[in-house]
N, C-alpha and C positions, 0 to 999 in steps of 0.2 A: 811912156810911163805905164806899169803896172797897177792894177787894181792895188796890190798893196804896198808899193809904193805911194799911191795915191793916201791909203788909212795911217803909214805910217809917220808919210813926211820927213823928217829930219834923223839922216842914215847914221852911222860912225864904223869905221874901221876899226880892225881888232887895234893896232895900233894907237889908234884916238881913245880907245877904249882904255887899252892900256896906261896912256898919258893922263886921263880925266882922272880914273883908279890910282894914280899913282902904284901903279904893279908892274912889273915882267907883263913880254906879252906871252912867255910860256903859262903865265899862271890865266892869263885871260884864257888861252885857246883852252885849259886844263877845266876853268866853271866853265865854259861853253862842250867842251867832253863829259863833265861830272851833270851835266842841266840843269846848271844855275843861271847859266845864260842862255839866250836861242840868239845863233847867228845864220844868217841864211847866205848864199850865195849872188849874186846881184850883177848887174850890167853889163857891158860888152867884156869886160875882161875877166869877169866871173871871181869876183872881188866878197871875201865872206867879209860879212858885214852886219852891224846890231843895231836895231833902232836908236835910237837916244834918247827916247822915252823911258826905258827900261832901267835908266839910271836918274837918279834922284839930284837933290844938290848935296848930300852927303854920301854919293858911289852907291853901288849898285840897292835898289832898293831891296831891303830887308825880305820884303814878302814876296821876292820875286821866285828866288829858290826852290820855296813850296808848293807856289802855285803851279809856275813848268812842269814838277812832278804829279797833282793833282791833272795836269790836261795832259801829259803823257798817260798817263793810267786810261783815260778817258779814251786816248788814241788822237792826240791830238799834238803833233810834233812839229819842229818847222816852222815853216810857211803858214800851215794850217793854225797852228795856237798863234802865230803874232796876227793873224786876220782877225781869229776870234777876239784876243786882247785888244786889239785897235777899231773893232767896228763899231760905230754908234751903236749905243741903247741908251734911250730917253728912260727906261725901267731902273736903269743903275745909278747908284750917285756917283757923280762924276762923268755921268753921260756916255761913259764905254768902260767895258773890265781896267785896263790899265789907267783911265781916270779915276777908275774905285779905288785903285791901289793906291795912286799917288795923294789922296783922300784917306786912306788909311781904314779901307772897308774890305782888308784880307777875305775875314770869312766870307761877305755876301757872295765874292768873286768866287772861290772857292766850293760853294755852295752848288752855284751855279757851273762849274765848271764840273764839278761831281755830276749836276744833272746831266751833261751831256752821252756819259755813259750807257744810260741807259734809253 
């Protein structure tokens, strides 16, 4: 098991993805091309694959879109933004950026994701 496999815990394929979304999965792979989604590659058979944290109980979370763009700007893509999104911080409500999110605390996460730029 990976370090972030370890922060993220519970995986989904573009497929599940697309089953949970009720969508195509061209339209999944199309927000993970557009960076709405971060899918990363994973396990022995090199399987792209999305947390399932990133999705809420009503499909994909709202703030998720802008934030990706906000840690891309940052330089932060990948692997790299779902570690950042998934690692503890006791500083944030929710106890890590995508428990801010799913708390509904856009800006702070954003904020803080802007500090990482500089």
């Amino acid at each position: 098991m990976t370090e972030l496999d370890a922060l993220v815990g519970d995986w989904l394929t573009l497929p599940d993805v697309a089953e949970r979304l009720d969508i195509g999965i061209m339209k999944v792979r199309g927000m993970v091309h557009d960076g709405q989604l971060i899918a990363v590659r994973r396990g022995d058979r090199n399987i792209l694959s999305v947390p399932a944290g990133l999705l809420g109980a009503e499909g994909l979370l709202p703030e998720l879109p802008g934030t990706v763009t906000v840690l891309a700007d940052a330089g932060y893509e990948g692997e790299d933004a779902l570690r950042w999104l998934f690692t503890p911080d006791d500083s944030i409500t929710g106890g890590s950026p995508i428990g801010a999110l799913h708390a509904g605390h856009k800006t702070e996460v954003r904020r803080r994701a802007q500090a990482l730029a500089i």
